[in-house]
Jmol script that loads the backbone (N, CA, C; Angstrom):
load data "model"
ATOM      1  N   UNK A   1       0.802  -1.201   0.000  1.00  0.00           N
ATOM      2  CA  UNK A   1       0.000   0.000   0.000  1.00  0.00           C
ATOM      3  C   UNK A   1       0.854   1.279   0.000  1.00  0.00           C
ATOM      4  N   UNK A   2       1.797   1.704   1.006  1.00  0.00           N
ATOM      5  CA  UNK A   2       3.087   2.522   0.633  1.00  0.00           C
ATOM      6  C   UNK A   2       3.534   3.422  -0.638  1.00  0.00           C
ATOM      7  N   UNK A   3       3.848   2.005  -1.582  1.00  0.00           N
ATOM      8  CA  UNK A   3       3.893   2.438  -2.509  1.00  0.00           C
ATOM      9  C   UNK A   3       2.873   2.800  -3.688  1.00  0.00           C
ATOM     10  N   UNK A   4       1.689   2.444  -3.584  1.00  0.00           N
ATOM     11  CA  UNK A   4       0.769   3.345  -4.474  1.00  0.00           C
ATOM     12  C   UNK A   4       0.318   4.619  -3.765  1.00  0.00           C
ATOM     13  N   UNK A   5       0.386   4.943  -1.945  1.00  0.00           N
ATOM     14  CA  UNK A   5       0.600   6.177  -1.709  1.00  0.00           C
ATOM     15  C   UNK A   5       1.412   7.289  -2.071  1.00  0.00           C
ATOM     16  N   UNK A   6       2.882   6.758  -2.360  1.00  0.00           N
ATOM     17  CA  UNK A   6       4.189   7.177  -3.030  1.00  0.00           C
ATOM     18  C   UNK A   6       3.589   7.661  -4.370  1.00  0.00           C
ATOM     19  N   UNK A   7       3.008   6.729  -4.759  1.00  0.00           N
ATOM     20  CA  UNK A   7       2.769   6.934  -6.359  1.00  0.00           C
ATOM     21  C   UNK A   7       1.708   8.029  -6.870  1.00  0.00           C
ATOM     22  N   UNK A   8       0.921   8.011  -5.986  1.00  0.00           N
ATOM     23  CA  UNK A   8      -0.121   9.161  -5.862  1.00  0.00           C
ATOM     24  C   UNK A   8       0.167  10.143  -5.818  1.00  0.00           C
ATOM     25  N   UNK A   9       1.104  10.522  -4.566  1.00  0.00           N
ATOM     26  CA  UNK A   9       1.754  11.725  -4.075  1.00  0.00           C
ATOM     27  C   UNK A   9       2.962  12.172  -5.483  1.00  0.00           C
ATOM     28  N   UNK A  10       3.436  11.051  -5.985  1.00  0.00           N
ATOM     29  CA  UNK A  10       4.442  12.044  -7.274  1.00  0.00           C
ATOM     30  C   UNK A  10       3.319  12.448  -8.120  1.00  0.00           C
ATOM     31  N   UNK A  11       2.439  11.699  -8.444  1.00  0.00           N
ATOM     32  CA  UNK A  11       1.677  11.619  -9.493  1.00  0.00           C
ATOM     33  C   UNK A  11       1.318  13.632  -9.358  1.00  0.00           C
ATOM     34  N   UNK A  12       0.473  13.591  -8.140  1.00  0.00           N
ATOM     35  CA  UNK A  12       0.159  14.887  -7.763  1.00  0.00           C
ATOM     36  C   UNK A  12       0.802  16.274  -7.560  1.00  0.00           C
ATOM     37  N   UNK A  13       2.350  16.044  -7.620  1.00  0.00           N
ATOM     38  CA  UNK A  13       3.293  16.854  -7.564  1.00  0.00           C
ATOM     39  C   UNK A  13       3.849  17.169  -8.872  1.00  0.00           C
ATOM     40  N   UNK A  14       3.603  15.987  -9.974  1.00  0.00           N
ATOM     41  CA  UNK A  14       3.499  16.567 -11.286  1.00  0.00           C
ATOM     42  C   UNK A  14       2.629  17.348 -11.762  1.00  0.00           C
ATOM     43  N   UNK A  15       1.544  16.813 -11.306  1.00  0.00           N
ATOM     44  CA  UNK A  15       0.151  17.816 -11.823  1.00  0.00           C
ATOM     45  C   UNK A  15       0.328  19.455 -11.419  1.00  0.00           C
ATOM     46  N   UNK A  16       0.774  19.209 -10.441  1.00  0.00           N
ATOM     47  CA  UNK A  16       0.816  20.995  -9.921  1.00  0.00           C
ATOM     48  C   UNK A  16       1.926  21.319 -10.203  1.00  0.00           C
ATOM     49  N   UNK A  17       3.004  20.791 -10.818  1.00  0.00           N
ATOM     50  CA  UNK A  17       4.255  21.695 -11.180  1.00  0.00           C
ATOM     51  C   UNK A  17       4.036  21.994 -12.912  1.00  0.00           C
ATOM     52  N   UNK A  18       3.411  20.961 -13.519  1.00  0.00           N
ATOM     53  CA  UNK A  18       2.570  21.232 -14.665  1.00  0.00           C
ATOM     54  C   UNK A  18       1.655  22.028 -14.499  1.00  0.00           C
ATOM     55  N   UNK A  19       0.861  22.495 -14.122  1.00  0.00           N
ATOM     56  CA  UNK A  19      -0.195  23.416 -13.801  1.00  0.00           C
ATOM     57  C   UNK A  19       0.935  24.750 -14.029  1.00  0.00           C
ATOM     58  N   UNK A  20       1.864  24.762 -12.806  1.00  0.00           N
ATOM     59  CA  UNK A  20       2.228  26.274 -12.195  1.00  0.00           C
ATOM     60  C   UNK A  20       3.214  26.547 -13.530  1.00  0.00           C
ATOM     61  N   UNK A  21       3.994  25.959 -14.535  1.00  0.00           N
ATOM     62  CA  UNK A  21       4.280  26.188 -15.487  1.00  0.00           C
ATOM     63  C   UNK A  21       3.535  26.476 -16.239  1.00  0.00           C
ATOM     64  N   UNK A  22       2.730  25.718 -16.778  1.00  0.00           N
ATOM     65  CA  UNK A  22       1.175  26.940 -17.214  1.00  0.00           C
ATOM     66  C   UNK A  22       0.947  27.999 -17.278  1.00  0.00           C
ATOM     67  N   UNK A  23       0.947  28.023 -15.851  1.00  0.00           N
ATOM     68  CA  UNK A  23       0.172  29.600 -15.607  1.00  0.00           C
ATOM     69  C   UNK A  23       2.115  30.753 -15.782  1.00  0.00           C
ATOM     70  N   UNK A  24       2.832  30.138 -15.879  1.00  0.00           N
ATOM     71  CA  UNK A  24       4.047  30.669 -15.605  1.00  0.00           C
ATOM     72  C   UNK A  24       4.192  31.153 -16.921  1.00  0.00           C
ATOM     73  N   UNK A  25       4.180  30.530 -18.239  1.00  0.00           N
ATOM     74  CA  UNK A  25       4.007  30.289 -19.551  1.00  0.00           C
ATOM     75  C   UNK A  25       3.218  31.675 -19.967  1.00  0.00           C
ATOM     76  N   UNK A  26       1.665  31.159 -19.619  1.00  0.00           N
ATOM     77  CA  UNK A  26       0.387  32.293 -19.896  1.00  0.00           C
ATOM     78  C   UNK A  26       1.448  33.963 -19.313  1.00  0.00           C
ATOM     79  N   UNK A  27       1.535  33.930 -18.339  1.00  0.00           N
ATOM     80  CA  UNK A  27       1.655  35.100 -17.684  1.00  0.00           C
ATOM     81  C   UNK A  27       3.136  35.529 -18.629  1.00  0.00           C
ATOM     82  N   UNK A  28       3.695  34.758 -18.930  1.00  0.00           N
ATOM     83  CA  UNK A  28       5.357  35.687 -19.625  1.00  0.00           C
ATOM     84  C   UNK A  28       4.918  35.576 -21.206  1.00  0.00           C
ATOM     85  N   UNK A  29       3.303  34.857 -21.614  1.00  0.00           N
ATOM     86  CA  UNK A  29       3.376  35.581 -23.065  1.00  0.00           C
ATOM     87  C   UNK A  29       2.406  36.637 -22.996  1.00  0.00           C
ATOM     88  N   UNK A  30       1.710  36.918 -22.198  1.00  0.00           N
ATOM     89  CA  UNK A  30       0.849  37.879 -21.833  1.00  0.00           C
ATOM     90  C   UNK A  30       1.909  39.852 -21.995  1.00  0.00           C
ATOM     91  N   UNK A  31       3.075  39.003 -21.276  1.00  0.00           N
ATOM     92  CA  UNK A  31       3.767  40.625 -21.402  1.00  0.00           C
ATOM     93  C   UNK A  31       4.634  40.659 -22.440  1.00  0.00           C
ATOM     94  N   UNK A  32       4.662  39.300 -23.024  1.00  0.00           N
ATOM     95  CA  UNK A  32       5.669  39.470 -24.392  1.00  0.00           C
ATOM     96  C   UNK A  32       4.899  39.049 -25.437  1.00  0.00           C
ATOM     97  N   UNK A  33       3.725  40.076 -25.763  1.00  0.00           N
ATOM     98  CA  UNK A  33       3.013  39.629 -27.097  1.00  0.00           C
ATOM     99  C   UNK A  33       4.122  39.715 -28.580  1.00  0.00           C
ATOM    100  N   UNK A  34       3.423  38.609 -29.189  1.00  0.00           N
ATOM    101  CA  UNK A  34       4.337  38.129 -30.517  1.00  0.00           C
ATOM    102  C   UNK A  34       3.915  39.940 -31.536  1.00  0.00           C
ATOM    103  N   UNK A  35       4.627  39.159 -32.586  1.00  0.00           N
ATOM    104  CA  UNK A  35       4.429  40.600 -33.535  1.00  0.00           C
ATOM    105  C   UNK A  35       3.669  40.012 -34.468  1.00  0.00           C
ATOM    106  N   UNK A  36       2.331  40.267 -34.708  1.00  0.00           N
ATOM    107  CA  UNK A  36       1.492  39.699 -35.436  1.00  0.00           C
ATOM    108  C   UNK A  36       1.792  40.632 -37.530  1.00  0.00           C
ATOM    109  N   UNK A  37       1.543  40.072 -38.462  1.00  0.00           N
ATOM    110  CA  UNK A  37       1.460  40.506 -39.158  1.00  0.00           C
ATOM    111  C   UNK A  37       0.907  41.710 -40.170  1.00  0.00           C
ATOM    112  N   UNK A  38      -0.137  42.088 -39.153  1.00  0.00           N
ATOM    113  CA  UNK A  38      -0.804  43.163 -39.013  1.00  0.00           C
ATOM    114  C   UNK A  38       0.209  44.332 -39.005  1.00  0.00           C
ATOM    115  N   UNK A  39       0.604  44.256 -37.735  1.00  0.00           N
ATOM    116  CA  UNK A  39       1.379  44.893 -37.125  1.00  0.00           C
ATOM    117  C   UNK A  39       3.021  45.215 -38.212  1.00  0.00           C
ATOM    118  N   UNK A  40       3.351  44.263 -38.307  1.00  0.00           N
ATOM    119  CA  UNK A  40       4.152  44.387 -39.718  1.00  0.00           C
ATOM    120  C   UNK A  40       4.230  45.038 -40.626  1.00  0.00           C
ATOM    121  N   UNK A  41       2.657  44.915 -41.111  1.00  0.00           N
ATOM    122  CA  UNK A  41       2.422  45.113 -42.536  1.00  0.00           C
ATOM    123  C   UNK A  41       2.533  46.976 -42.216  1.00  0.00           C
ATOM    124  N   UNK A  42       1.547  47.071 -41.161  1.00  0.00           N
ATOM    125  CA  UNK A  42       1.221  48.555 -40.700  1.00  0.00           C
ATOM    126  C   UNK A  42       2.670  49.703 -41.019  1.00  0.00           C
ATOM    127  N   UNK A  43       4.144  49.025 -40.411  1.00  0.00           N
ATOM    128  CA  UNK A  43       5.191  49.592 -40.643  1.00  0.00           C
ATOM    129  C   UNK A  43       6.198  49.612 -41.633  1.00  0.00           C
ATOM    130  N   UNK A  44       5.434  49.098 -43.239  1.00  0.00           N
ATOM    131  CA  UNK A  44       6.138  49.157 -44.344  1.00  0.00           C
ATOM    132  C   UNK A  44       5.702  50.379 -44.950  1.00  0.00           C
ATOM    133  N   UNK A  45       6.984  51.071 -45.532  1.00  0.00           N
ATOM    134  CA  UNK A  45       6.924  52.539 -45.972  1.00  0.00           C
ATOM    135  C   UNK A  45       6.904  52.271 -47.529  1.00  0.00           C
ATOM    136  N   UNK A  46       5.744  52.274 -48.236  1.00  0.00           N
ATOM    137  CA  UNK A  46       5.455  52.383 -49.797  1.00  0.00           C
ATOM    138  C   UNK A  46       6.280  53.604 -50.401  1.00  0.00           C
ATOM    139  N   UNK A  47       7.419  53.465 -51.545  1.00  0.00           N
ATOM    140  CA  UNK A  47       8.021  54.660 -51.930  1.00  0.00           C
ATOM    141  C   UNK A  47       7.936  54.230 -53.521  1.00  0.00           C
ATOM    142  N   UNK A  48       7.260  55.265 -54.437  1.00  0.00           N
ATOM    143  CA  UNK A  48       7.101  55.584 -56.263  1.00  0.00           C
ATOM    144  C   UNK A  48       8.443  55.591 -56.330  1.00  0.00           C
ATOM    145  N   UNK A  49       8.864  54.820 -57.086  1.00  0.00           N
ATOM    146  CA  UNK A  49      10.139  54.429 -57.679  1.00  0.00           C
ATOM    147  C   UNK A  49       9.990  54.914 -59.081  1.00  0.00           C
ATOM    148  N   UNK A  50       9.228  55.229 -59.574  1.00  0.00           N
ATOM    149  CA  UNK A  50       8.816  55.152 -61.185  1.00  0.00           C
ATOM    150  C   UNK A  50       8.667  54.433 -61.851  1.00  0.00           C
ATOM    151  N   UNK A  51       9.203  54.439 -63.310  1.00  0.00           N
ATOM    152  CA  UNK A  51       9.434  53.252 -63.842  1.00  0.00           C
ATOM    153  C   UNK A  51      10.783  52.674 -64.208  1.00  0.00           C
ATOM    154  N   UNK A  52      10.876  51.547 -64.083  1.00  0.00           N
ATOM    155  CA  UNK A  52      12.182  50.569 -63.871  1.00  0.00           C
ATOM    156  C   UNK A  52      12.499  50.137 -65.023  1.00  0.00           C
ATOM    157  N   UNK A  53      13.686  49.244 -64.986  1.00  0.00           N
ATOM    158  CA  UNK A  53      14.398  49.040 -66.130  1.00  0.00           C
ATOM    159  C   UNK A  53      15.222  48.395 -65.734  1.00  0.00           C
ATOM    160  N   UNK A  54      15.634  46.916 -66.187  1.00  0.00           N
ATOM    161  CA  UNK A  54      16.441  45.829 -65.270  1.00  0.00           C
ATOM    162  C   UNK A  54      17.769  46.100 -66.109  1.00  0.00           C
ATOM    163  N   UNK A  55      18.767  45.800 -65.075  1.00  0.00           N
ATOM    164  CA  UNK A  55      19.901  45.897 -65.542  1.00  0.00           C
ATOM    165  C   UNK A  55      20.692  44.800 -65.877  1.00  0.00           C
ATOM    166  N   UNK A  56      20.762  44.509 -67.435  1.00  0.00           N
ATOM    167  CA  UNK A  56      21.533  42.844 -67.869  1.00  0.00           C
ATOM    168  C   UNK A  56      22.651  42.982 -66.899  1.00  0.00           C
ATOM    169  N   UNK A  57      23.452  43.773 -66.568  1.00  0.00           N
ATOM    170  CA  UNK A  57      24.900  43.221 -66.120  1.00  0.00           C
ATOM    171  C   UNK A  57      24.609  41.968 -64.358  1.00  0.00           C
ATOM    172  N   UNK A  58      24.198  43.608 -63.702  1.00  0.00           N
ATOM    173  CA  UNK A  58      23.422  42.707 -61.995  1.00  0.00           C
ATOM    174  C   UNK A  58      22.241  42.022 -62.641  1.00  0.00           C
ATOM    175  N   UNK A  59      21.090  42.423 -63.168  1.00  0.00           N
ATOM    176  CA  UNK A  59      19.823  41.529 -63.150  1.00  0.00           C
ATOM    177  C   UNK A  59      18.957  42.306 -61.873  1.00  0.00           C
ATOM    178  N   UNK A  60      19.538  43.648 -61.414  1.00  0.00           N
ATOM    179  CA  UNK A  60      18.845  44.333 -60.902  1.00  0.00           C
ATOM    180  C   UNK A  60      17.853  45.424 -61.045  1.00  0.00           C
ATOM    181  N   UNK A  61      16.574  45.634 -61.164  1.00  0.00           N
ATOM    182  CA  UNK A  61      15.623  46.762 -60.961  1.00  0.00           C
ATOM    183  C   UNK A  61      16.136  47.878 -60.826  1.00  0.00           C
ATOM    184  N   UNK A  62      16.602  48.953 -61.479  1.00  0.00           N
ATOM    185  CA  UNK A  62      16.486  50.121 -61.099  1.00  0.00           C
ATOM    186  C   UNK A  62      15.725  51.217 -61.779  1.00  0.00           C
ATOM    187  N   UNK A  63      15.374  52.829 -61.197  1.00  0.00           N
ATOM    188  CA  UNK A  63      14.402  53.689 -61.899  1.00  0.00           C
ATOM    189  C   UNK A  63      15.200  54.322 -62.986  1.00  0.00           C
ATOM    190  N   UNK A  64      14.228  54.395 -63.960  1.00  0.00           N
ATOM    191  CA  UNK A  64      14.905  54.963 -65.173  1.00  0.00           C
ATOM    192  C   UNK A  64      15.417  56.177 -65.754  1.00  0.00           C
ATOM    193  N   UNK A  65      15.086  57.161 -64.361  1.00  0.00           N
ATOM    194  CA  UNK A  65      15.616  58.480 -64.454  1.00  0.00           C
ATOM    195  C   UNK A  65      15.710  58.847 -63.043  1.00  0.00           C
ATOM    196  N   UNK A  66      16.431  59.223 -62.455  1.00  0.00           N
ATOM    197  CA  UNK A  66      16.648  59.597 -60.678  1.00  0.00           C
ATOM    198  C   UNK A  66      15.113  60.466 -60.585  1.00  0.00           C
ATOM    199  N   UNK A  67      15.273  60.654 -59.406  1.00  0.00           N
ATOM    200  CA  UNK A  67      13.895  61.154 -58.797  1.00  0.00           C
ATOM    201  C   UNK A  67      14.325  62.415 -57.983  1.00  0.00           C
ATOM    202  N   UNK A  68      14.188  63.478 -58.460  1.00  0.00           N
ATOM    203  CA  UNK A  68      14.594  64.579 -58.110  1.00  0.00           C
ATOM    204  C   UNK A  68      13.409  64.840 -56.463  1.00  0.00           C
TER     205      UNK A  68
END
end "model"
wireframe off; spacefill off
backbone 0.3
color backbone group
């Protein structure tokens, strides 16, 4: 009998150290919210480039007359 008291008692000391990590978890993403994509999108700066014209040498995009 002993030992399924033993066994009970760990059993139950997991449950609540699982639990209190839980709530340990909840509470440190609560103050460290993720960066949702929204949020992302909100801080991209749209800039008129004009019109482009790829360059054979790089294979890079650039505007076809500077932008005064």
């Amino acid at each position: 009998m002993p030992p399924l008291i033993a066994a009970a008692l760990v059993g139950l000391g997991a449950y609540a150290a699982l639990r209190a990590a839980q709530r340990a978890v909840a509470a440190w993403s609560e103050s460290h919210p993720a960066a949702t994509p929204a949020t992302a999108a909100s801080e991209v700066i749209e800039k008129d480039l004009g019109t482009l014209e790829c360059d054979p040498a790089t294979g890079v995009y650039r505007p076809t007359k500077p932008i005064s």
